[in-house]
C-alpha positions in Angstrom: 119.3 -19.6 -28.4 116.2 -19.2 -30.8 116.8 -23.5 -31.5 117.0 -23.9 -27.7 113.3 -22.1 -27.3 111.9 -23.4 -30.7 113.3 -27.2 -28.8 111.5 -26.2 -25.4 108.0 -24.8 -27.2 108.0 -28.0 -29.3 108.4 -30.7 -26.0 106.1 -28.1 -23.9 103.4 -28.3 -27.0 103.4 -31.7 -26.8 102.8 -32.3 -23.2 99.3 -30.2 -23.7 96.6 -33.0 -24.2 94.4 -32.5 -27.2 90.8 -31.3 -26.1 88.9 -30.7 -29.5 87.1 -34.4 -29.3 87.1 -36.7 -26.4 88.5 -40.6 -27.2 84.8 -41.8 -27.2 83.2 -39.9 -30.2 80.4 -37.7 -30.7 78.9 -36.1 -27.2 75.0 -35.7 -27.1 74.2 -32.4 -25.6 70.3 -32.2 -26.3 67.5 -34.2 -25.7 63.5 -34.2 -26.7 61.1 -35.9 -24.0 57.5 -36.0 -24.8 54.5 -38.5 -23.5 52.4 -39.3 -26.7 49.4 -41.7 -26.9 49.3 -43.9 -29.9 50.6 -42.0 -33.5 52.0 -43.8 -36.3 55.2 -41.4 -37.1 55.6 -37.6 -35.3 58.5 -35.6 -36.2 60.2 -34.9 -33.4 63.9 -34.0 -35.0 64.1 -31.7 -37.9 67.0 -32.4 -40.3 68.9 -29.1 -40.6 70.8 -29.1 -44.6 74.8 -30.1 -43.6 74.0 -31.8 -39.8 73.9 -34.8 -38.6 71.8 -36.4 -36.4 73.4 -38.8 -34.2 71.5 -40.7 -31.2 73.3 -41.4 -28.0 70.4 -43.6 -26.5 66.7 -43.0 -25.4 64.4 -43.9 -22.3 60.9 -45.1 -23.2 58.4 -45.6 -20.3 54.6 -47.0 -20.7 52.3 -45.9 -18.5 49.0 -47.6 -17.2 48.7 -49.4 -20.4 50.8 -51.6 -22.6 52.5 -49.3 -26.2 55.2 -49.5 -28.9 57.8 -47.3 -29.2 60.0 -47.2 -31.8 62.3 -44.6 -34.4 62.0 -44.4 -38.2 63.3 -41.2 -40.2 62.4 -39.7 -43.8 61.3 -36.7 -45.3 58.0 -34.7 -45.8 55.2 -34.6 -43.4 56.0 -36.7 -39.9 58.5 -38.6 -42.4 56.2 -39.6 -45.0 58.1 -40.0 -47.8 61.0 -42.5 -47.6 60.6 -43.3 -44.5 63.2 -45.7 -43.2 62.9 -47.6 -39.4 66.2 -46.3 -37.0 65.2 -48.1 -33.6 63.1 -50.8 -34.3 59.6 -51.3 -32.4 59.7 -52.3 -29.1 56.9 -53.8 -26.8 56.5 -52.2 -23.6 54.3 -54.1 -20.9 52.3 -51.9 -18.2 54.5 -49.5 -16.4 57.1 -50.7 -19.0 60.8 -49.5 -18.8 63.8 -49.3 -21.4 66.7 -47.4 -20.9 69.5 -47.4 -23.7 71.8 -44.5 -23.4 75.5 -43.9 -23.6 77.5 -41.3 -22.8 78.7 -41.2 -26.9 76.4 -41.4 -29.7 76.5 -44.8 -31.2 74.1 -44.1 -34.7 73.2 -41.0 -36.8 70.8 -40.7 -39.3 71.6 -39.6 -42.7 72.2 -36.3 -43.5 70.0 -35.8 -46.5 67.7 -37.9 -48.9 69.1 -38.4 -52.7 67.4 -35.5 -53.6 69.0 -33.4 -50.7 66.3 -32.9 -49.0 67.4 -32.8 -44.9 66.2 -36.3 -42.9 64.0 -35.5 -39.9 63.7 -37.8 -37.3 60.8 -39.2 -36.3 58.6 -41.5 -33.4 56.1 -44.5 -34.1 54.0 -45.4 -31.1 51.2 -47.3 -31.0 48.9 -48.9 -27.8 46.5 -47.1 -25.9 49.8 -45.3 -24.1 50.7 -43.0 -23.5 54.1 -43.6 -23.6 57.0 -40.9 -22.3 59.8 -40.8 -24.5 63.0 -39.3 -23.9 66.0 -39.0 -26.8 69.2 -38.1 -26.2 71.1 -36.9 -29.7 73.3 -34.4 -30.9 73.0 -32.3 -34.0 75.6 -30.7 -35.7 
């Protein structure tokens, strides 16, 4: 009897689908939106010691004026110190749209620097903006 339950718990066990990760990856559950006029590099993600940062897209809009928007990360002040380009620059024209998101994130920034310091995440914009920006990431 005991082999005949141990037999039905096994095939039962297996029939459950698995539902610690979906099949496409990492999930991004927080964003940061902000409309900033020109500034060379802004923190805007702080690197926590043991997460990740992983990016599942962003939207970048310009407003009445053209701007650049781009990513870079490092450490230090707004990424001063080894500060390393993510997303390169982009050129937005007046009333300028880019939207690259997905539903999984697709890049993550290292967790910490040689020295083990955390990597914050940061945003170059340039232009008389401003320009919103919107990134979509998860941390963990």
């Amino acid at each position: 009897m005991r082999k005949l339950l141990l037999a039905l718990l096994l095939v039962l066990a297996s029939a459950v689908p698995a539902a610690a990760q979906p099949p496409g990856g990492i999930v991004c559950n927080k964003f940061f939106a902000v409309s900033q006029a020109a500034v060379v590099l802004t923190k805007i993600i702080s690197g926590v010691a043991g997460q990740n940062i992983s990016l599942c897209g962003f939207v970048y809009n310009s407003g009445a004026a053209t701007s650049t928007v781009g990513l870079s990360y490092g450490t230090g002040t707004n990424c001063g110190t080894g500060t390393t380009v993510f997303v390169p620059v982009v050129s937005l024209p007046i009333n300028g749209l880019l939207v690259d998101k997905g539903d999984f994130a697709s890049m993550g920034v290292p967790t910490v620097n040689g020295s083990g310091v955390p990597i914050d995440l940061c945003l170059v914009t340039t232009g008389t903006g401003p320009a919103v920006v919107v990134i979509h990431y998860a941390q963990f």
